[in-house]
Every structure is written in structure tokens, then in C-alpha cells.
LOMI-806803 format. One record per residue: x, y, z of N, C-alpha, C in turn. Coordinates in Angstrom, 3 decimals, padded with zeros to 6 digits. Atoms other than C-alpha are relative to their C-alpha. Layout:
// LOMI-806803
<<X Y Z> <X Y Z> <X Y Z>>,
...
This chain:
// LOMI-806803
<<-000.591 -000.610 001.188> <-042.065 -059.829 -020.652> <001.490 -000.307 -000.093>>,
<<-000.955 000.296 000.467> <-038.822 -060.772 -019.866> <000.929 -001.187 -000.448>>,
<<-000.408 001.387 000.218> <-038.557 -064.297 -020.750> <-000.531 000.121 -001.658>>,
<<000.101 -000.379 001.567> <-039.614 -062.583 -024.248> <001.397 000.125 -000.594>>,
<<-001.680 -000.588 000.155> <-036.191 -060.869 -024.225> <000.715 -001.127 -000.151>>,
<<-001.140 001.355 -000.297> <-034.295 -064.080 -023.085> <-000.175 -000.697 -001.024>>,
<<000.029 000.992 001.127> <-035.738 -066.356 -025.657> <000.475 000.361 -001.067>>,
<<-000.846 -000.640 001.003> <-034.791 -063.969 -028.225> <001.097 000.592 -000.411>>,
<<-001.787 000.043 -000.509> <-031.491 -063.248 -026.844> <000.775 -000.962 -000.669>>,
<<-000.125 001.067 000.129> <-030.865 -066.842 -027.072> <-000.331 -000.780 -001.393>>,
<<000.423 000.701 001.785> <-031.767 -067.053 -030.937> <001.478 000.471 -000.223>>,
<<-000.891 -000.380 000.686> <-028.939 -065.375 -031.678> <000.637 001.892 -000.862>>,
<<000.349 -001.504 000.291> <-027.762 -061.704 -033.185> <-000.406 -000.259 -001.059>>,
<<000.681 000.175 001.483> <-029.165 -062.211 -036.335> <-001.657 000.102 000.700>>,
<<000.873 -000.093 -000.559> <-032.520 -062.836 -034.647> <-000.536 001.332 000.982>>,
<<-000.176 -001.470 -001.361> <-031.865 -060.002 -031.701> <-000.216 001.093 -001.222>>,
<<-000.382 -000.927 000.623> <-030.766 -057.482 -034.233> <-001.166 000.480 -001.036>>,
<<001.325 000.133 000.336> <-033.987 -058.289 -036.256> <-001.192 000.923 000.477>>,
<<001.195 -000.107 -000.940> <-036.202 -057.606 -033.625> <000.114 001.027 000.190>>,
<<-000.304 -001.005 -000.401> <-034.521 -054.622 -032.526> <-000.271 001.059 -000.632>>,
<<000.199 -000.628 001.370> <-034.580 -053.241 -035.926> <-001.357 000.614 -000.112>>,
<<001.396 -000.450 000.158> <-038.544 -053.266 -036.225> <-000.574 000.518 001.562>>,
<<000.167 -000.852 -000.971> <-038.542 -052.071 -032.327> <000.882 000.940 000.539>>,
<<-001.722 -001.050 -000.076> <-036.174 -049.160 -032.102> <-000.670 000.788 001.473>>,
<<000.396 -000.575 -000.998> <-038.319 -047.580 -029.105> <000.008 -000.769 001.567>>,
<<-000.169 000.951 -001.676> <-038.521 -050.633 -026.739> <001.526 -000.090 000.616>>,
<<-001.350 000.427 -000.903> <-035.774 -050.957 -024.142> <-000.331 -001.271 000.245>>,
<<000.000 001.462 -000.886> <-035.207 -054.324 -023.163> <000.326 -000.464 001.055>>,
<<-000.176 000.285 -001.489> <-035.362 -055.747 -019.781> <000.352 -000.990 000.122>>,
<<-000.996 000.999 -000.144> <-032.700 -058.048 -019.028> <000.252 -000.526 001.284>>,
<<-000.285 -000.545 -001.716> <-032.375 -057.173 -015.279> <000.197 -001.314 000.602>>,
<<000.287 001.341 -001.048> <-031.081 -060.254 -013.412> <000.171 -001.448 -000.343>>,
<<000.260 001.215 000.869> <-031.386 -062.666 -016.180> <001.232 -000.746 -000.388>>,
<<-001.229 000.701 -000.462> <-028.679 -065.673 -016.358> <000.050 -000.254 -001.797>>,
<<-000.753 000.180 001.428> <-026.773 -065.413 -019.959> <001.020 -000.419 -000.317>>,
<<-001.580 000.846 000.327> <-024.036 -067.008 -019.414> <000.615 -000.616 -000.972>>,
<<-000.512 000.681 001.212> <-021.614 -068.228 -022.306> <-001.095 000.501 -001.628>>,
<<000.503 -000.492 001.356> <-024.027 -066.386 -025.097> <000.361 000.394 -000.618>>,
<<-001.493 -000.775 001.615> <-022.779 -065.213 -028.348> <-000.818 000.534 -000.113>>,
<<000.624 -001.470 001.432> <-024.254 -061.957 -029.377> <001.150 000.706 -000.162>>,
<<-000.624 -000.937 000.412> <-021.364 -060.575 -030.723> <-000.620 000.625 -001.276>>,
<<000.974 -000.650 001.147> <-022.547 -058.169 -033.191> <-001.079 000.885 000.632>>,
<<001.628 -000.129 -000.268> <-025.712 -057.393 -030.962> <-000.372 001.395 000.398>>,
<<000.440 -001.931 -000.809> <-027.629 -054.116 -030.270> <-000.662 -000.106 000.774>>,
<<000.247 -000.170 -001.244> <-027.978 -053.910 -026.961> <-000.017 001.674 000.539>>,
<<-000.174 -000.915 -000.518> <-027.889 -050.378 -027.060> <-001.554 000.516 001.378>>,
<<001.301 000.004 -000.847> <-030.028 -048.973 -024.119> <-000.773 -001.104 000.943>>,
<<000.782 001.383 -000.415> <-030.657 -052.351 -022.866> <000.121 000.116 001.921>>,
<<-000.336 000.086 -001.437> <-031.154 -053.135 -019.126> <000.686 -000.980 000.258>>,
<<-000.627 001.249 -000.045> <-028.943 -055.616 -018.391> <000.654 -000.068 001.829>>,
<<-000.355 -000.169 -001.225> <-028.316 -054.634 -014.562> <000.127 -001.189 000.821>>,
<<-000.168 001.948 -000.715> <-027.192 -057.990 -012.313> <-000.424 -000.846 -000.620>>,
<<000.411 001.531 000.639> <-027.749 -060.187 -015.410> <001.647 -000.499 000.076>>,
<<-001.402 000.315 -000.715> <-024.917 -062.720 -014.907> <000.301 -000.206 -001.607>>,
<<-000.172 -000.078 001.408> <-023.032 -062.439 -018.573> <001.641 -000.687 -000.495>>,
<<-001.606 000.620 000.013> <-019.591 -064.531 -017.218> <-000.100 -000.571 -001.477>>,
<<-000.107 001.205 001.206> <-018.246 -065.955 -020.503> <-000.770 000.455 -001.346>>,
<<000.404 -000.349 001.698> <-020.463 -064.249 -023.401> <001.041 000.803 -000.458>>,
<<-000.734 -000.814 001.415> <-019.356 -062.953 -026.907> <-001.130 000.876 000.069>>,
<<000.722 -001.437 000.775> <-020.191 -059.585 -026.881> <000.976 000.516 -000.881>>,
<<-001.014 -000.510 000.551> <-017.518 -058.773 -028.767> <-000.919 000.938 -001.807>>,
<<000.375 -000.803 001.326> <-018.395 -055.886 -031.849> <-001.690 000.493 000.647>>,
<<001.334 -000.715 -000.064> <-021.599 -055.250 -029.338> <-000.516 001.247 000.310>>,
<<000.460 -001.510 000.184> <-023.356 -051.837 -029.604> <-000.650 000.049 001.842>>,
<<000.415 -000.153 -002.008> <-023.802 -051.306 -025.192> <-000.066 001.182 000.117>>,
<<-000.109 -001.392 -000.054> <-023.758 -047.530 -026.098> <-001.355 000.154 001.269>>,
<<001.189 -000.855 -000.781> <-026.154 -046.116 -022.898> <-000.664 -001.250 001.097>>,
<<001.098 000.550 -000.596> <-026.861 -049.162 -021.492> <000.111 -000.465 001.700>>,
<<-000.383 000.490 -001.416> <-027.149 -050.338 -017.671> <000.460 -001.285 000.162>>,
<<-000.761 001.314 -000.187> <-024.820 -053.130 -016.741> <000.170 000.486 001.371>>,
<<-000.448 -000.078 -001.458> <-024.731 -052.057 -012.792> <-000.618 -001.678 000.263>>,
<<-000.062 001.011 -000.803> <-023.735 -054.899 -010.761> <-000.160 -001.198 -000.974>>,
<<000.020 001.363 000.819> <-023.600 -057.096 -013.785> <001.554 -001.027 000.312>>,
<<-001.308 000.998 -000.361> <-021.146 -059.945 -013.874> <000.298 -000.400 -001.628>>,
<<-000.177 000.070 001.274> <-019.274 -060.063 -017.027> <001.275 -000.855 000.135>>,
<<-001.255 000.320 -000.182> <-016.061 -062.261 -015.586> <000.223 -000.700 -001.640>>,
<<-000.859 000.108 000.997> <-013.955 -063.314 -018.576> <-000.671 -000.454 -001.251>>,
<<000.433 -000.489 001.289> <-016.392 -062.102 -021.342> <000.501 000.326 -000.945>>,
<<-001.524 -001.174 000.536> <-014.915 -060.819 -024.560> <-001.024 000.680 -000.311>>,
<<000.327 -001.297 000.220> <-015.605 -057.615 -025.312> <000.460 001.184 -000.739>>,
<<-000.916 -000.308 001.190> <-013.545 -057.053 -028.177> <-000.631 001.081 -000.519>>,
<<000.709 -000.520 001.592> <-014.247 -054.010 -030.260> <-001.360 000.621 000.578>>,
<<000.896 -000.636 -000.735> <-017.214 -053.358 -027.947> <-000.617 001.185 000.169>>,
<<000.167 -001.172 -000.110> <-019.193 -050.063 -027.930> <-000.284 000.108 001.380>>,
<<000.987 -000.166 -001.057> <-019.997 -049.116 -024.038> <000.190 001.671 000.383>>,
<<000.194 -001.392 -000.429> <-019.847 -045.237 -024.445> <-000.921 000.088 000.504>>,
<<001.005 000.005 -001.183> <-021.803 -043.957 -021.590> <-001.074 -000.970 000.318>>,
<<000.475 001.117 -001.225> <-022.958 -046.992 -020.186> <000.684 000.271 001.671>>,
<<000.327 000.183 -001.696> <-023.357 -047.655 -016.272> <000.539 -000.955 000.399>>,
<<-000.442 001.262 -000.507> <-021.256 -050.636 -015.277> <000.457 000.436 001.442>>,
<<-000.670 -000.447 -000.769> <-020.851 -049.516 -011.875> <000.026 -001.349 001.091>>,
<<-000.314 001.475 -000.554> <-020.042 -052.338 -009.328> <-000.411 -001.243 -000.413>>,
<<-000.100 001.360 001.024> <-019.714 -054.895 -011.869> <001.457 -000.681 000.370>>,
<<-000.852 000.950 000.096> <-017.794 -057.892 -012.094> <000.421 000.026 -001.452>>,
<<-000.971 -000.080 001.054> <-015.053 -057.603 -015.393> <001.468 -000.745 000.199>>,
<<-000.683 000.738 -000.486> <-012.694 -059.949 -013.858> <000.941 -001.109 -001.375>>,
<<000.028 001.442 000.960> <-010.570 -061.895 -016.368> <-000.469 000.387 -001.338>>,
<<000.850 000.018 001.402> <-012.621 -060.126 -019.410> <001.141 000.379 -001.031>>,
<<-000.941 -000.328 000.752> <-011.248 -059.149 -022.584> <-000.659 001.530 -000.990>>,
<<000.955 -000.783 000.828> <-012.160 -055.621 -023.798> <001.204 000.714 -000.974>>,
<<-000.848 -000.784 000.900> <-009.324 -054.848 -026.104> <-000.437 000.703 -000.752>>,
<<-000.180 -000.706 001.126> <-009.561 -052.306 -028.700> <-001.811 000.854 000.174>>,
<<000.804 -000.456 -000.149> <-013.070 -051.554 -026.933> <-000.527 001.614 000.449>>,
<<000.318 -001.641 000.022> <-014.889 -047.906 -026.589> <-000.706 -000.226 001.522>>,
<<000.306 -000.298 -001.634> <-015.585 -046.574 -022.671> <-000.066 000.907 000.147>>,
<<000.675 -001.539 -000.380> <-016.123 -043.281 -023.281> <-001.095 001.004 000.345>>,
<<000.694 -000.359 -000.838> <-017.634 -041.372 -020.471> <-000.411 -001.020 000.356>>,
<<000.774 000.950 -000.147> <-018.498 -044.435 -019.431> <000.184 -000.081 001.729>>,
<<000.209 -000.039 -001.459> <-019.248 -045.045 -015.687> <000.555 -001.367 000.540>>,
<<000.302 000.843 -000.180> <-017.735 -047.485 -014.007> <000.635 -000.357 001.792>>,
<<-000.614 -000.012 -001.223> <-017.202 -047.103 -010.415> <-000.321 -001.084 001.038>>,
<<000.136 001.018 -000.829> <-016.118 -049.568 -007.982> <-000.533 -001.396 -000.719>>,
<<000.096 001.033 000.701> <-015.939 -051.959 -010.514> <001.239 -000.952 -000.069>>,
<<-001.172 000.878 -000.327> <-013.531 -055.199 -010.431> <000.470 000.056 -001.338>>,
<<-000.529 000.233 001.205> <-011.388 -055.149 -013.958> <001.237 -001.366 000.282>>,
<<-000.766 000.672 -000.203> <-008.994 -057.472 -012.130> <000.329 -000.861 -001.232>>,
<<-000.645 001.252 001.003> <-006.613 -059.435 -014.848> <-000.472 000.260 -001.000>>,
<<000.915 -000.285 001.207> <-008.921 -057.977 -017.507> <001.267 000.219 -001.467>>,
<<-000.931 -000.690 001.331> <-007.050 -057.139 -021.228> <-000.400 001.066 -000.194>>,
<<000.409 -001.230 -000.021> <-007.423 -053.809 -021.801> <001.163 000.783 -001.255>>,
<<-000.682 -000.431 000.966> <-005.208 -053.307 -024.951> <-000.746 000.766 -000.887>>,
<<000.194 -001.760 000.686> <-005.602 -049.848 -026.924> <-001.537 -000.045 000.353>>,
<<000.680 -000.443 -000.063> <-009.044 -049.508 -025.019> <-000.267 001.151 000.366>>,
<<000.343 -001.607 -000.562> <-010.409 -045.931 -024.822> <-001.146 000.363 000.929>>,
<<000.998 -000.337 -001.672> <-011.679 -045.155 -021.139> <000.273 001.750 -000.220>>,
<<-000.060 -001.293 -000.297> <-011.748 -041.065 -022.261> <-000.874 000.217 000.884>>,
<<000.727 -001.009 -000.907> <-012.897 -039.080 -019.370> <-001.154 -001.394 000.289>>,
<<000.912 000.986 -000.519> <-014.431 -042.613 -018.330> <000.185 000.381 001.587>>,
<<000.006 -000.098 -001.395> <-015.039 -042.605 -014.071> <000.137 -001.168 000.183>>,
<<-000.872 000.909 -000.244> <-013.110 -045.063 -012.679> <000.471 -000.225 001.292>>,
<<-000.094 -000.168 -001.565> <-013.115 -044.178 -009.033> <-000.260 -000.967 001.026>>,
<<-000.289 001.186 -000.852> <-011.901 -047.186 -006.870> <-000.504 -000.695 -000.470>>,
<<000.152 001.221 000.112> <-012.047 -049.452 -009.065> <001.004 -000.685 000.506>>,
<<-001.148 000.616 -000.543> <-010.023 -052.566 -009.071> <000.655 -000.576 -001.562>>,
<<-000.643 000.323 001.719> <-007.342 -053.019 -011.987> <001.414 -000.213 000.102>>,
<<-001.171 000.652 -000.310> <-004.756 -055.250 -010.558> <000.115 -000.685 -001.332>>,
<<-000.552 000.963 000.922> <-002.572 -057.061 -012.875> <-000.776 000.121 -001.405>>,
<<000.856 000.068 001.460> <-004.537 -055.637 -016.102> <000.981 -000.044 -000.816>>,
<<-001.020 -000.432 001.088> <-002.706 -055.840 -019.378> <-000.591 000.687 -001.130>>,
<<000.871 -001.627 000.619> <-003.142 -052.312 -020.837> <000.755 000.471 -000.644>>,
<<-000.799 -000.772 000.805> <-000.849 -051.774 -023.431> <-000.772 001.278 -000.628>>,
<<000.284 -000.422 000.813> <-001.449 -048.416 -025.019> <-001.401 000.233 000.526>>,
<<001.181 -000.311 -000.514> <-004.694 -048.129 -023.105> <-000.022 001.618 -000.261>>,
<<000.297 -001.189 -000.447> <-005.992 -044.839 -023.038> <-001.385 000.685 000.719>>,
<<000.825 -000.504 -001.362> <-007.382 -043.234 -019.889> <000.115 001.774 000.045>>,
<<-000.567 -001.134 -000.075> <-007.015 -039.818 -020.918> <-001.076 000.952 000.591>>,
<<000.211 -000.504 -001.482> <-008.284 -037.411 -018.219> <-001.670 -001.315 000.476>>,
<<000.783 001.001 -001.409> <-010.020 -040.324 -016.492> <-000.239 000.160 001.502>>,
<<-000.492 -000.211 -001.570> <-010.874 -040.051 -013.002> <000.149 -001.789 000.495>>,
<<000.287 001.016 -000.792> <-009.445 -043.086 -010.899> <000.869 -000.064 000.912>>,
<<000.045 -000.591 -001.709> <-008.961 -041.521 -007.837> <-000.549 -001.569 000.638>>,
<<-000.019 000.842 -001.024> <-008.301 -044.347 -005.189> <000.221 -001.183 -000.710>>,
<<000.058 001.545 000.630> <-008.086 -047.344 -007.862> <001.086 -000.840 000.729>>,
<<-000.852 001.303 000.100> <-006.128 -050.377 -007.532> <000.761 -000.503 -001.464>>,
<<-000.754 000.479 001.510> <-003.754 -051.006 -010.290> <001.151 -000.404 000.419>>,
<<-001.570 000.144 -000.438> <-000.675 -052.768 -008.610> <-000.003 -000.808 -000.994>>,
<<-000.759 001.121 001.062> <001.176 -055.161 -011.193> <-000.274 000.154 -000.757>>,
<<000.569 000.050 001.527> <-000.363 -053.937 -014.131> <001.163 000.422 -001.189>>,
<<-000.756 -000.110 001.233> <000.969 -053.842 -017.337> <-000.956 001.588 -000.914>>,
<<000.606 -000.935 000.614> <000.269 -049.791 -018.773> <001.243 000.880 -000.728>>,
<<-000.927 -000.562 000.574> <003.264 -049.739 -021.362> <-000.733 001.154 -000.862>>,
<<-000.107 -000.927 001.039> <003.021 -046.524 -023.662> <-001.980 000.584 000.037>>,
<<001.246 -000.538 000.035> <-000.495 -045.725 -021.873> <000.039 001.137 -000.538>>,
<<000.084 -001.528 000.118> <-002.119 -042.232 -022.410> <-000.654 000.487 001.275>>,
<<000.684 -000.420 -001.079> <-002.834 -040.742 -018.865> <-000.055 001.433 -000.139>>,
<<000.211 -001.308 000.160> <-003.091 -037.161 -020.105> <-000.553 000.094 001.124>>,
<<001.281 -000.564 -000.340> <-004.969 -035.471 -017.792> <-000.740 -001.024 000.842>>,
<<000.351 001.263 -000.628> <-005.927 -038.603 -015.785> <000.247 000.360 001.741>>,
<<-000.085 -000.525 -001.269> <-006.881 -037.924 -012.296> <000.012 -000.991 000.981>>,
<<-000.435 001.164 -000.734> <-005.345 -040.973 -009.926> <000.594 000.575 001.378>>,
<<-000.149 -000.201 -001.103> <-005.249 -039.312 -006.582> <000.136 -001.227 000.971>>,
<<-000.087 000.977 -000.925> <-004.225 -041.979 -003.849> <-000.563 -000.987 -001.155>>,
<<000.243 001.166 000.540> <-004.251 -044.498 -006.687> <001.032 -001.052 000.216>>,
<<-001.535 000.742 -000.048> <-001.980 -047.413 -006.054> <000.616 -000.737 -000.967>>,
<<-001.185 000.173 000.538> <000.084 -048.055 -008.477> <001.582 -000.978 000.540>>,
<<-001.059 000.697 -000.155> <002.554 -050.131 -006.884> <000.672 -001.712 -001.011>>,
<<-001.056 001.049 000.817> <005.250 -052.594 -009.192> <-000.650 000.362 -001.175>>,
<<000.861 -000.175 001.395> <003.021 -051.608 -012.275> <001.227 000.593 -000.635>>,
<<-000.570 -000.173 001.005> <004.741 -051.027 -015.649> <-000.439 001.122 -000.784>>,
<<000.491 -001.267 000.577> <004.565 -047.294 -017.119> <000.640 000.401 -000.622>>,
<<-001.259 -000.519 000.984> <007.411 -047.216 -019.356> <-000.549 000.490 -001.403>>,
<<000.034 -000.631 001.327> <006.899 -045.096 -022.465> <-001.735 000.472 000.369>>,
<<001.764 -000.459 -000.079> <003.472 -043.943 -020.741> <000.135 001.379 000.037>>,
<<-000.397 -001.815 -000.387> <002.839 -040.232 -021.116> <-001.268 000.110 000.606>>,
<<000.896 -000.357 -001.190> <001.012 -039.046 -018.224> <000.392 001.709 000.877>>,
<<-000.097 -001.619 000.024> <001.511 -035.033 -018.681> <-001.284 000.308 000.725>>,
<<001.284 -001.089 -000.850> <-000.727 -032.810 -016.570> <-000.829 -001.278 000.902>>,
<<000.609 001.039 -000.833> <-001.934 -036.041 -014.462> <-000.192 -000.187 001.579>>,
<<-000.320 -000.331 -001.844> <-002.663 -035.637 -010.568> <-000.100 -001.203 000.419>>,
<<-000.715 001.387 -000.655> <-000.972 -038.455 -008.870> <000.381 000.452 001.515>>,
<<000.005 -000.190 -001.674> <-001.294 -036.845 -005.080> <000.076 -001.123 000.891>>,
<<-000.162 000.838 -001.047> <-000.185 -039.314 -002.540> <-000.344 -001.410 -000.890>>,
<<-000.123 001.248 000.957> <-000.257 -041.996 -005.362> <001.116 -001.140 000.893>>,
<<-000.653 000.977 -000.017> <001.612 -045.040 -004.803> <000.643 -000.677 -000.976>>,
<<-000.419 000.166 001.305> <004.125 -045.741 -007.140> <001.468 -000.807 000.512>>,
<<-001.244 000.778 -000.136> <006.831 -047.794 -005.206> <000.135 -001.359 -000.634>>,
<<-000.022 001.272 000.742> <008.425 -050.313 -007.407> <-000.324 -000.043 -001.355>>,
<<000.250 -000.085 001.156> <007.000 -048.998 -010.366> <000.919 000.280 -001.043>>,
<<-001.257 -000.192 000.515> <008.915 -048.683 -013.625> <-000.578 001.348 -001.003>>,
<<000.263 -001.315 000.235> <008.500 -045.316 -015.055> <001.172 000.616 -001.276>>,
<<-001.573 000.104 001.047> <011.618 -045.775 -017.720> <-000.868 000.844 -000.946>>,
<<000.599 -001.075 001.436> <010.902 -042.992 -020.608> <-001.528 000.154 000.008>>,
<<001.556 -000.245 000.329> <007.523 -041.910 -019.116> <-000.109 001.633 000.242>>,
<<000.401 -001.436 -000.169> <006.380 -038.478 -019.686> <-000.833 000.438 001.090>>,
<<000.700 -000.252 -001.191> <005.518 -037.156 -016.625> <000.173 002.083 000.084>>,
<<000.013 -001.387 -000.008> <005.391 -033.361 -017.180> <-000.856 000.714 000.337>>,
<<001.342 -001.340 -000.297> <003.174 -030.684 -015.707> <-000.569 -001.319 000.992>>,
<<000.691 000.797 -001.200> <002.098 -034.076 -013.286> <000.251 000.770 001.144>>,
<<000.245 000.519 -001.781> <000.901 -033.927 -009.511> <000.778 -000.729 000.428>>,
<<-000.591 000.936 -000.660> <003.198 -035.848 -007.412> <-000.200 000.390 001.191>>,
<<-000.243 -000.314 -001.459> <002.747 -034.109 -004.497> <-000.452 -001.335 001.287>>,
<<000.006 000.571 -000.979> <003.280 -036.613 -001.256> <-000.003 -001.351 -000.887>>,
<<-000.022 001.305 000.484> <003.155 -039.461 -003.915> <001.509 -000.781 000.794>>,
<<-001.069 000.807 -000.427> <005.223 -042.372 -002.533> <001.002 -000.838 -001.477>>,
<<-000.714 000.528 001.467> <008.310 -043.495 -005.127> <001.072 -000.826 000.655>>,
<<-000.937 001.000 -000.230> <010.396 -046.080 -003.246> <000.094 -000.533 -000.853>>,
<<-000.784 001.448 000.996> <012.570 -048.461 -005.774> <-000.589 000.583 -001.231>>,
<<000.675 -000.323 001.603> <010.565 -046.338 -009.072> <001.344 -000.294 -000.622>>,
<<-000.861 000.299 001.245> <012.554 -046.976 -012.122> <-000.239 001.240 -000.426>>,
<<000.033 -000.838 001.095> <013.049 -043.259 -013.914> <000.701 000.036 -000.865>>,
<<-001.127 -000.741 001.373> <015.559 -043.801 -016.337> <-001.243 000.619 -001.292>>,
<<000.140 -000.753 001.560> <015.167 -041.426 -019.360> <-001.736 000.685 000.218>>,
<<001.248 -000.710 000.136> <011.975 -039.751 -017.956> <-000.411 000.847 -000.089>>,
<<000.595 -001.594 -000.183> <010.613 -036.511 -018.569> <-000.585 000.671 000.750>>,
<<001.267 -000.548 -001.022> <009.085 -034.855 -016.078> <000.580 001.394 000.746>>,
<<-000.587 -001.317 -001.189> <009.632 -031.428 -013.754> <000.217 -000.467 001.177>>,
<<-000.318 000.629 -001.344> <010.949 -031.773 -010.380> <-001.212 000.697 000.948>>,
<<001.147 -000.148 -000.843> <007.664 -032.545 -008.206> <000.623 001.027 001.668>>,
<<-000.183 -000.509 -001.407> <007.401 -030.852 -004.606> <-000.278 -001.223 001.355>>,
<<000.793 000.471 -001.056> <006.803 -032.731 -001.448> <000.078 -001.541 -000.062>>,
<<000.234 000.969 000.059> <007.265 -036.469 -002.847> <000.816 -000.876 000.679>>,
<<-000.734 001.062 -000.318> <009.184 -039.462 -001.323> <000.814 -000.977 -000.856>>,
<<-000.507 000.404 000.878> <011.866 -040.424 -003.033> <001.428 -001.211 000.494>>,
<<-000.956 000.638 -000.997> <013.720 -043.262 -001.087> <000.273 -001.497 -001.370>>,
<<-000.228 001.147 001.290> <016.158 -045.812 -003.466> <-000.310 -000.137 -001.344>>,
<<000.311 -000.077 000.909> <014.900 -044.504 -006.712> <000.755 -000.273 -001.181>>,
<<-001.264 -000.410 001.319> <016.799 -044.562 -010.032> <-000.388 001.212 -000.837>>,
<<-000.058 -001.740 000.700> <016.762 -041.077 -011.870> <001.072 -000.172 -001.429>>,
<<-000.940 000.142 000.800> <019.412 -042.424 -014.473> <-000.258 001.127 -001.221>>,
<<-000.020 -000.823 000.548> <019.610 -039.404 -017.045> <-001.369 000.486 000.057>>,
<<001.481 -000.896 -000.031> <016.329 -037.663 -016.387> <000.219 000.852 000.822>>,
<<000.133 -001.969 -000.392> <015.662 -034.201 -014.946> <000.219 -000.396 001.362>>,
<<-000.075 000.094 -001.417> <015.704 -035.532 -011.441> <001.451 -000.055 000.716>>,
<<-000.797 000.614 -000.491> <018.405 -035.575 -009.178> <000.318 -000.948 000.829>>,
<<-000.242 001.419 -000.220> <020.061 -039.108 -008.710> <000.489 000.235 001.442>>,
<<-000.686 000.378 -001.287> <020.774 -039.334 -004.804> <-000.768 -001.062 001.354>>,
<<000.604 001.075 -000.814> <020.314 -041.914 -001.943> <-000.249 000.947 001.391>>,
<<000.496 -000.296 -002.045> <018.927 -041.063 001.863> <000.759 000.239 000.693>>,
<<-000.641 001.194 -000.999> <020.742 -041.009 004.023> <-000.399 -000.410 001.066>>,
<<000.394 000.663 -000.693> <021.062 -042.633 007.205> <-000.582 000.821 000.990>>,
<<000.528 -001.010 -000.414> <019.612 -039.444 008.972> <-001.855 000.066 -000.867>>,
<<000.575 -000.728 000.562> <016.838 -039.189 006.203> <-000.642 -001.538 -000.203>>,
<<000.421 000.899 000.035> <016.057 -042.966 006.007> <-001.028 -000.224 000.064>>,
<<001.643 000.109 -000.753> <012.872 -042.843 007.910> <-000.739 000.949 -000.360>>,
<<000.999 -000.780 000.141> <011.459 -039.895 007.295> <000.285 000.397 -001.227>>,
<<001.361 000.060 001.078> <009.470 -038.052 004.594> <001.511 001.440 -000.630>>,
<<-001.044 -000.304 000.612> <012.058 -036.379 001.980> <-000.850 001.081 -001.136>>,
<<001.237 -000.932 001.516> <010.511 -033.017 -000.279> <001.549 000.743 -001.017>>,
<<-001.067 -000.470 001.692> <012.196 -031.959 -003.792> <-000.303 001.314 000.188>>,
């Protein structure tokens, strides 16, 4: 049955969308199946199984993925433009390289998933799970992750100007050299986060968690925020923001420094 699916995959969305149309009850079983470089943008895939099909390189872009299983799929530098994958399952998937700008992720599952290098401009991951993934070097303008959990992620070097981390729960997330200027990330628990190097210039950080977060070399000019308890604050800049601007000293160098 599933070399039914594939062939009709492989017509095209016009064809897919067809089919789908006069079977609104069948799920389709995709599971495994090698799609590489396919264009269904457009396509309704909602519900579909698509679990370890390898999908490097398709146009899904504008496709309806609302519900569907993508665990352990491989989607490296797919686009995914515009994309519906509210509550879908992508959980240790490959997203490497993809492009899901302006795409929908709400509630969407996607733990221990690679986003590495991915685009991620104004996509909405609300209250998506996000727990250790990996989301080095993403470029996430304007993303919004608002109360997301991604507790333990990987996000060093990323680009998350004028994110929305409301409410975004990044416990021991690392964060290191990443770009958070004009991000508001009010009420956000950032416990033992990693944030050395980061630039934090005019980011709303109010009612945040910092506790034990690490902030060597952060950038705060002009930031908003309350003065955390308990954090590490070695070489920072504080330039007009609520914090006070002072260096270590040579007594205080080494060890662990609380506000």
C-alpha cells in the first residue's frame, strides 16, 4: 500500500490533494519512504505518517503537516515556508539547513531535534517542546517561542533579534555569543543558562529566571530587566540599564559572584 502513496506523492499536489480530497479518512503511510527533492508545496499531508521518510531538499512550503508524524524524519535543507506543523511529532528529526520561515509549530513536538543553521524568521514555536534540541547558528529574527520549553537546547551563535521568549522555559540552555538584542524575554526561566558573550542590548528581561545563569562578556546596554539573584556576572557591560556596572575584582575573579 505504500508504493500507492509514493506514486501519488510523486504526481504532484494537484494530484495528492485530489486524492486526499475524495479520501479524507485514510492516513497515509509514508514511513521510511525516500522523497527527496519533491515539490508538494501546497500538499495535505495533514495526519500523514511520514516517520524516517528521508524529505532532504523537498518543497513543502504552504504544506498542511497539522498532526502529522515526522519522528526521525530527515528534512535537511527543505523549505518549509509558510508551513502548517501545529501539533505534529518531529521528534529526533533532522531540520538541518531547512527553511521554515513564517511557518506554524504550535504545540508542536519536537524534541531532540537538529534545527542547526535552519531559518526560522517570524516562525511561531508557541508552547512548542523543544527540549535539547539543537539550534546553533539559526537565523530567528522575530521568531516566536513564547512559553516554549527548551530546557537544555543548544542555541550558541544564533541570530534571535527582537525574538518573543515570553514565558519560554530555557533552563541550562546554552546560549552562548547568540544575538538577543531587542528580544523580550519577560517572565522566562533561564536557570544556569549560558549566556556568555551574548548580546542582550535593549532586551526585555523582566520578571526572568537568571538564577546561577552564567553572563561573562553579555552585552546589556539599555536592557530592562530586575536585578537577578545568584548569577555570574564577570566583564559584563550594564551601560544604562537597571544593573549595576562593576568589574571583579582580583579577589572575586575566580569565584561565583550573587546580585
Amino acid at each position: 500500500m505504500n508504493e500507492t502513496y509514493v506514486r501519488l506523492v510523486r504526481k504532484g499536489t494537484e494530484k495528492w490533494n485530489s486524492w486526499r480530497s475524495k479520501n479524507p479518512t485514510i492516513r497515509p503511510n509514508l514511513r521510511g519512504e525516500n522523497l527527496g527533492a519533491v515539490d508538494l508545496a501546497g500538499a495535505n499531508l495533514r495526519n500523514s505518517d511520514l516517520a524516517n521518510a528521508d524529505l532532504r531538499e523537498a518543497d513543502l512550503s504552504r504544506a498542511n503537516l497539522n498532526c502529522a508524524n515526522l519522528d526521525g524524519a530527515t528534512l535537511e535543507r527543505a523549505k518549509l515556508v509558510r508551513a502548517n506543523l501545529d501539533g505534529a511529532s518531529v521528534v529526533a528529526a533532522s531540520l538541518r539547513g531547512a527553511d521554515l520561515s513564517h511557518a506554524h509549530l504550535r504545540n508542536t513536538t519536537l524534541r531532540g531535534t537538529d534545527l542547526g543553521g535552519a531559518r526560522l524568521l517570524r516562525t511561531d514555536f508557541y508552547r512548542a517542546d523543544l527540549y535539547q534540541c539543537q539550534l546553533d547558528a539559526v537565523d530567528a529574527a522575530s521568531v516566536s517561542l513564547l512559553q516554549a520549553n527548551l530546557k537544555g537546547a543548544s542555541i550558541r551563535k544564533a541570530k534571535l533579534v527582537a525574538a518573543d521568549l515570553t514565558g519560554a522555559i530555557m533552563v541550562g540552555s546554552d546560549l552562548a555569543e547568540t544575538n538577543l538584542s531587542r528580544a523580550i524575554a519577560s517572565g522566562a526561566d533561564l536557570q544556569e543558562a549560558d549566556l556568555h558573550g551574548s548580546d542582550l542590548s535593549q532586551c526585555d528581561l523582566s520578571g526572568a529566571n537568571l538564577y546561577a545563569a552564567r553572563m561573562q562578556n553579555a552585552n546589556f546596554r539599555l536592557a530592562a530587566t530586575s536585578k537577578p539573584e545568584g548569577c555570574r556576572f564577570y566583564w559584563c557591560r550594564f551601560e544604562r540599564g537597571e544593573f549595576d556596572r562593576r568589574r571583579p575584582r582580583a579577589s572575586e575573579s575566580n569565584s561565583r559572584q550573587s546580585f
